[in-house]
N, C-alpha and C positions, 0 to 999 in steps of 0.2 A: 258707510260710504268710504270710500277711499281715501286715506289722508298719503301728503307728499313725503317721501324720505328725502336724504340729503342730496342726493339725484337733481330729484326732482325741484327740488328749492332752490338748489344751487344755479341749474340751470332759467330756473324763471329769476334769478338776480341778476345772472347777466345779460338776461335780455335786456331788462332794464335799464339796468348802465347801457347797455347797448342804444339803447333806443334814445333814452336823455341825452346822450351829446349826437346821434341824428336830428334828435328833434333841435336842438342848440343851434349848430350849426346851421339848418334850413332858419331859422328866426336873424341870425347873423347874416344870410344871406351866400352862406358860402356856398348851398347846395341850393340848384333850382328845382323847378317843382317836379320836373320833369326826373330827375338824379332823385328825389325824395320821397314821388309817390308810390313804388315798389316798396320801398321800405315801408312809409307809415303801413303800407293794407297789408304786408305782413303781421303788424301791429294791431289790426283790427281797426285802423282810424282811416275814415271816409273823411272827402271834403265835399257837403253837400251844399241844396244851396243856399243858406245861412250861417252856417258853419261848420266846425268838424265833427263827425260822428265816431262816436266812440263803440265797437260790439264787443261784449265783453263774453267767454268760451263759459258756457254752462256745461261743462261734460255728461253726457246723457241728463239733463235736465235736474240734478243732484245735488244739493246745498243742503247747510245747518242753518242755524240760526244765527253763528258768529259772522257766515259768507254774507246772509239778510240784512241784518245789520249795518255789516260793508259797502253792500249796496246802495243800502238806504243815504249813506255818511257822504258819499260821491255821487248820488244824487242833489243833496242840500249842497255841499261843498261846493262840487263844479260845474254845477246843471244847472235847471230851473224849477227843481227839487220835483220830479218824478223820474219812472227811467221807464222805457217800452220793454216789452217780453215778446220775441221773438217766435215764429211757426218753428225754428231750430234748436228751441230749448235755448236759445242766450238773451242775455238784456243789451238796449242799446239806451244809449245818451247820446241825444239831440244837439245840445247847443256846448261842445267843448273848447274850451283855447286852448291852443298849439301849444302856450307856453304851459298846461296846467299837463299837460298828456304824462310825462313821467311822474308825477307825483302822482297819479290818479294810476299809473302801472303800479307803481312802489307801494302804494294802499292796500291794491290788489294784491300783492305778493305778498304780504305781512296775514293775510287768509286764503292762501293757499288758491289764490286765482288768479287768472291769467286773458289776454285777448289774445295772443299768439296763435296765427292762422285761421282766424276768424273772417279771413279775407286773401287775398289773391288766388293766385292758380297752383293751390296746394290742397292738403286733406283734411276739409273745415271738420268744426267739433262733429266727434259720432252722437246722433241720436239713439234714441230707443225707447221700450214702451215707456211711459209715465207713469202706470201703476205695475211697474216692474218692482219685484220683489215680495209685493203686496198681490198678485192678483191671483183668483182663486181659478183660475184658469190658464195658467203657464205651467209647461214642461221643468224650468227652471229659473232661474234671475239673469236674466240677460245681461245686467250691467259688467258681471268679470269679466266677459268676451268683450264688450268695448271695452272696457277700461284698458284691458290687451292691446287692442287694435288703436288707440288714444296713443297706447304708450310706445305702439313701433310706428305710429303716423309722423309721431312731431318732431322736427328738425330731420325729419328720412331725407336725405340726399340724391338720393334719386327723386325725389317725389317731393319736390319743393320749388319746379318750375313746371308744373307740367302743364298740357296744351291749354285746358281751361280747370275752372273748381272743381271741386270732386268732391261727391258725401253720402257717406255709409251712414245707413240703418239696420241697428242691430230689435229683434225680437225673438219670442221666445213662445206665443202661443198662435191658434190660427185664428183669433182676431187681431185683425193687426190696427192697430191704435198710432201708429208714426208713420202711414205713407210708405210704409215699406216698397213698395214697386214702381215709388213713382222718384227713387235715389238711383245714382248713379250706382252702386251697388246696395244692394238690397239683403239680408240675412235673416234665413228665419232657424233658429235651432226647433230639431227636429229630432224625431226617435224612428228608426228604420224597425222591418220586421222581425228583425231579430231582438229588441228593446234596446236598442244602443241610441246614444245621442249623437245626432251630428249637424252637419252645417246645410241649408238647402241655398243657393245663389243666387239671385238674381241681379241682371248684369243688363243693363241702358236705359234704363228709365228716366225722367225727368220731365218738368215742366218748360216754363221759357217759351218762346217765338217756336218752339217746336217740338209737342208734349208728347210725351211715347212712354208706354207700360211696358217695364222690363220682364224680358223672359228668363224663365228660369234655366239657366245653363247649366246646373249642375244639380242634384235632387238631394246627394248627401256624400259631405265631407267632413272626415274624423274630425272631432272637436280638436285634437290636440296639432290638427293641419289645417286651423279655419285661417289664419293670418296667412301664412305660407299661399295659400290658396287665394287670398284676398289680393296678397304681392304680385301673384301669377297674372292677375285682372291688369292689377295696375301697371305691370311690366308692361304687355303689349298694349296697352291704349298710351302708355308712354314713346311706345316702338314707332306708333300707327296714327295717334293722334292729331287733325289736322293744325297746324300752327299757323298757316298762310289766311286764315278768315275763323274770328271769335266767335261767327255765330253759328259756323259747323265744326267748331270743337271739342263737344263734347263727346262723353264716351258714346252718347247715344245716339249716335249720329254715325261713329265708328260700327257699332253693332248693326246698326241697320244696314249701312253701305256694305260691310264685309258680308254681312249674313252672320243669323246666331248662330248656326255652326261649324262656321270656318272661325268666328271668335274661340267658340270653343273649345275646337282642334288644338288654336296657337296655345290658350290658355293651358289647357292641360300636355301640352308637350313641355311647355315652361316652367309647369308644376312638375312634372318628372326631371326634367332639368335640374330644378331646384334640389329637390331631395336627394338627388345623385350626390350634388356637390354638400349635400347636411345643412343646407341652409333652412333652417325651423328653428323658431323661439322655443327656448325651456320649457320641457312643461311643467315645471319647477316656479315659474314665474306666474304662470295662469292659479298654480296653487297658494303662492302668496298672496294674490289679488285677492282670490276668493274669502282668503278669510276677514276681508275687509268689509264685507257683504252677509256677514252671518244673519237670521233674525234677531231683532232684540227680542228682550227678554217679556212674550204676551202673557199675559194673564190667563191662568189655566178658570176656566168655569165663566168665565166672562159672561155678564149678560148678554141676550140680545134683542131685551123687551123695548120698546120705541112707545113712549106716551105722545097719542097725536091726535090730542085734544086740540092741541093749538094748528089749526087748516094749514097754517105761511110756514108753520116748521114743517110738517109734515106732508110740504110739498117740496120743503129745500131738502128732507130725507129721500124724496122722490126720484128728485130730480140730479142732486148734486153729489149721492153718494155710490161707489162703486163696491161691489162684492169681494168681500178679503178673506186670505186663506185662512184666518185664524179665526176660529170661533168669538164670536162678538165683538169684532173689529171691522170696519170699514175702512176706506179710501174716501176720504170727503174733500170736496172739490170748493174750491174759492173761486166766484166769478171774478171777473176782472172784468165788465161788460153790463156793467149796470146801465137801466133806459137813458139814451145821449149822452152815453160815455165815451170817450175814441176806447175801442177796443185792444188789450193789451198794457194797456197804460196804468201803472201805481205809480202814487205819492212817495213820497222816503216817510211820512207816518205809518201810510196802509202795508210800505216794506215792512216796517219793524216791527208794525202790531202781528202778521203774518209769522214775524221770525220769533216773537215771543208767544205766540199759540200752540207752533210747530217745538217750541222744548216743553210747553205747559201739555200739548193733549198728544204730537206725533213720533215720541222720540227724538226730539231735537232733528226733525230730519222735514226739510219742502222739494215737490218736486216743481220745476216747470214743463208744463208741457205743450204739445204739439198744436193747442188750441190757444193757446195765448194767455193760460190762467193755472194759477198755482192750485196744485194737490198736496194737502200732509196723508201721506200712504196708510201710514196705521193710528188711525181713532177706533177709541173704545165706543159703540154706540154707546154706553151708558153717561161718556162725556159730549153728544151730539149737541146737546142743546143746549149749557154753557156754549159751546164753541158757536154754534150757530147766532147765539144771541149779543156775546162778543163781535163776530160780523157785521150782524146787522147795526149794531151802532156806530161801527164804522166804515156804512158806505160800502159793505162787501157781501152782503148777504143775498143777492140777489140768486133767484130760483131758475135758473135759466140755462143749465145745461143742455145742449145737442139741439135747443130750439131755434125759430130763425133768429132771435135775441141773441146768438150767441153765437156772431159775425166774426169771422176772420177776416183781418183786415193788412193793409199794408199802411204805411205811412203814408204813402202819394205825393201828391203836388203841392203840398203842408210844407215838405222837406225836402223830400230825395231830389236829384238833381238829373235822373234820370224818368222821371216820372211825368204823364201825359194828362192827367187828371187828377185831383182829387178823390180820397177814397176816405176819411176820415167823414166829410159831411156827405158822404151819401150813406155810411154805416148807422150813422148817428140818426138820421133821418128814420129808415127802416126800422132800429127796434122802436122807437118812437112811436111810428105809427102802428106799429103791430101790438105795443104796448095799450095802446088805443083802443083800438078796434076791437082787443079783446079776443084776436082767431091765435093768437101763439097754443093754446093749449090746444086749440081743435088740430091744430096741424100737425102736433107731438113732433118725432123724429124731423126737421129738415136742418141741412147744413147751407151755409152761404157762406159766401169769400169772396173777395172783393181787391181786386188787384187795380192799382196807377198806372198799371204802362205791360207791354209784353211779356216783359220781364217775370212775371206772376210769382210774384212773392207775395201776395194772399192768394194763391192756389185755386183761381176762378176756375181752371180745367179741371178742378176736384170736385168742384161743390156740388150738392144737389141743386141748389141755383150759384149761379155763378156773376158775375160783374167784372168787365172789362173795361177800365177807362183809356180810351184812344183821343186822338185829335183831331179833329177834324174843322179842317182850314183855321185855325187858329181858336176852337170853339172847342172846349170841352163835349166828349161826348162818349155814352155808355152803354157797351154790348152787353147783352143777356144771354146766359146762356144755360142750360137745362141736361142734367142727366148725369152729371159725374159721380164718382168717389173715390176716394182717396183708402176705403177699406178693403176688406179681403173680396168685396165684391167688386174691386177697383175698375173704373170705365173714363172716359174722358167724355167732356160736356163739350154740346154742340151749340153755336151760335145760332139764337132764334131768327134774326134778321137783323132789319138798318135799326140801328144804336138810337138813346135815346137825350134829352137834356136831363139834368139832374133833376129834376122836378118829377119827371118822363119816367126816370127809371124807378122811383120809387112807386108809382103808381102800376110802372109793369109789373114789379114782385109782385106786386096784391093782387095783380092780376092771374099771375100765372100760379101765384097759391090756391086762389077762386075754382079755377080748371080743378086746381087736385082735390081741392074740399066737394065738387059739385061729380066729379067723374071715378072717386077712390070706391074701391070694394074693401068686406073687412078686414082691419089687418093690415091696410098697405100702406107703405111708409109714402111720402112723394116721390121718393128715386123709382119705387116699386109700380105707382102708377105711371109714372113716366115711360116708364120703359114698355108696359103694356101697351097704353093706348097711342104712342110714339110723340112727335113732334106736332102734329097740323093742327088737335084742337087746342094746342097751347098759343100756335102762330096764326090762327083765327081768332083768338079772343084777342089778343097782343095788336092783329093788324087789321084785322075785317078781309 
């Protein structure tokens, strides 16, 4: 992984100092809220509605065990000792005081972390896959190209006000595992017919009040001109981007109204602009990154025998481990989503026992990712079953990978201060009763998410079922909604009809799971049958 030079330190120390007498000052009264809330959410700190929330920058979902740890310490220290894991690869803290904000920065800097641009209308952290570097099906390790694009985002002066948020997904194979087309720009490194690597673009996608799948504008650009070329994006939705109303600010809103190929046009006239005048990062620099990213050093002959005698392991090998390029290694996956769990959410124990597995079985190396649950990338199968059994005595072993168990969820009306419902007890609810009932296994493959307000930050417009909490007359209440995905077969989900009470909407999931257990042929996932037999007999069982 990437560690900081003096650059990079130097400059994350005087944010700090920067940020401690901001925050000083606003507790003094000198600055009002209004003079100090651009600065904090530069900061990453929300004021919601209980208190301040803190998001702390996971760059492409990429920690040790000493970051784990840190976590863990400013969970107990300034929280109410857990911290949330973010759909963006970052952690947040719920309940922070104002006055604790720079020393819980100063923590952070002392292992090489940071919340910077974790928030306002700048270029939040790059994502990318979570079993990047480990997986047996990537062209390459996608994280040197973010870490690049990390490294000409932050403090970029052009791009430190722009119209609204903006946020790059970097990958690397054609399953895509982060949403790739559903970012404001999208990246998938690619190898053309000639065996060369390059950049393929995707350029407006996103969720929100107004969810749109980006097109691809560009099919392939030389690796050593993917930034240059990311600039040229940014340039003109910098040029073009509406500023007069936040909720058609974004880029995608710009691509749609211009059309994607008068975006295009500009972008690559910009990009030739560019290069006239030499503006391109080193490729000197991409080479230095890279070697921060080598394999460790796997075990030549590795086993890859699995004793699975014991059913509960042999279905968390099932379920929670992913295919690795190195002979007798996996990608083994930690739920975070145990039955009636808020999803997303660890203890500062279940940090630490995570951060001392990940030096004992992954090379000192966790990822977070795009599901709300940590992966250590390279396990030896032969160490599967210590590590599994270490989970499970601590509350983490739960077998529930990609099933509807294994909810993406937003925080809701728990916390944010933008949110219209509740979305914690109606997650909690769902694995609950599916835990129950006994049908998660007959269901295999279904995704669900679950967003508090428009906003969809649990990505209901992804999910194969989806949950939308709105208001209604002052009454909680929750849309359903059916067909999306957020993968390479990416589609947006359609509202079934009138919204339900929380009691309502968990009875409609089991509903509309019933449709796909009673109407699936073999083979088909629920998105799969959804899409065959459309909408009506889902909105017949649902409505009569």
């Amino acid at each position: 992984m990437y560690l900081y030079d003096q650059y990079d330190q130097a400059m994350v120390d005087a944010r700090v100092a920067e940020f401690r007498d901001q925050a000083q000052r606003r507790l003094e009264g000198k600055l009002t809220e209004d003079q100090f809330k651009p600065l904090r959410l530069m900061n990453g700190l929300y004021l919601q509605l209980h208190a301040y929330m803190l998001r702390v920058a996971i760059p492409y979902g990429t920690l040790n065990s000493r970051q784990m740890h840190a976590l863990a310490d400013i969970a107990e220290k300034y929280d109410r000792g857990y911290g949330h894991f973010t759909t963006r690869q970052n952690i947040q803290y719920n309940w922070i005081k104002l006055e604790d904000a720079g020393d819980i920065l100063a923590d952070l800097a002392e292992v090489e972390m940071h919340a910077i641009q974790t928030s306002g209308n700048c270029i939040r952290n790059i994502s990318s896959d979570h079993f990047a570097g480990a997986a047996a099906d990537e062209l390459v390790d996608p994280r040197p190209y973010a870490e690049l694009l990390r490294q000409w985002s932050s403090f970029h002066p052009e791009f430190s006000y722009l119209p609204r948020k903006f946020k790059i997904a970097v990958i690397a194979s054609d399953t895509d595992r982060a949403a790739m087309r559903l970012h404001d720009i999208g990246i998938q490194i690619v190898k053309n017919d000639a065996g060369e690597l390059g950049a393929a673009f995707y350029v407006g996608g996103g969720m929100g009040r107004t969810p749109m799948i980006a097109p691809c504008i560009k099919e392939f650009v030389p690796l050593d001109r993917l930034v240059t070329y990311a600039e040229a994006c940014l340039r003109v939705y910098n040029r073009h981007g509406r500023r007069d109303n936040k909720y058609k600010a974004r880029i995608k809103i710009l691509v749609h109204e211009m059309g994607a190929e008068e975006y295009t046009r500009q972008v690559d006239a910009e990009f030739d602009h560019m290069l006239s005048q030499g503006i391109e990062p080193p490729f000197a620099e991409l080479e230095r990154i890279r070697t921060f990213f080598e394999d460790p050093l796997f075990e030549e002959g590795a086993s890859a025998e699995i004793d699975r005698s014991d059913p509960d392991f042999a279905l968390w090998v099932d379920r929670n481990t992913h295919a690795h390029k190195a002979d007798g290694y996996v990608s083994a996956v930690i739920s975070l989503k145990p039955v009636g769990g808020i999803p997303g959410d660890a203890t500062s124990e279940q940090m630490r026992l995570m951060a001392d597995l990940a030096k004992d079985y992954s090379f000192d190396e966790l990822r977070v990712m795009h599901t709300q649950n940590i992966v250590l990338p390279h396990v030896r199968v032969a160490d599967l079953h210590a590590l599994w059994t270490a989970l499970e005595e601590a509350g983490l072993g739960s077998s529930n990978l990609d099933t509807i168990e294994d909810i993406i969820a937003c925080p809701g009306l728990d916390y944010c201060s933008l949110a219209n419902a509740r979305s914690i007890p109606v997650a909690q609810k769902i694995s609950e009763r599916f835990a129950a009932n006994g049908k998660t296994e007959a269901l295999g493959k279904l995704k669900l998410k679950i967003s508090g307000c428009i906003n969809a930050c649990g990505h209901h417009h992804a999910g194969h079922i989806g949950i939308l909490g709105v208001d209604k007359k002052g009454v909680e209440n929750y849309q359903l909604l059916l067909g999306g995905s957020e993968a390479e077969d990416v589609s947006l989900a359609k509202i079934t009809g009138p919204g339900f009470d929380e009691a309502g909407i968990v009875d409609a999931v089991e509903t509309a799971a019933d449709v796909y257990l009673r109407e699936r042929e073999d083979g088909e996932r629920f998105l799969d049958t959804y899409r065959r037999i459309g909408m009506a007999p889902f909105k017949e069982a649902l409505y009569g």
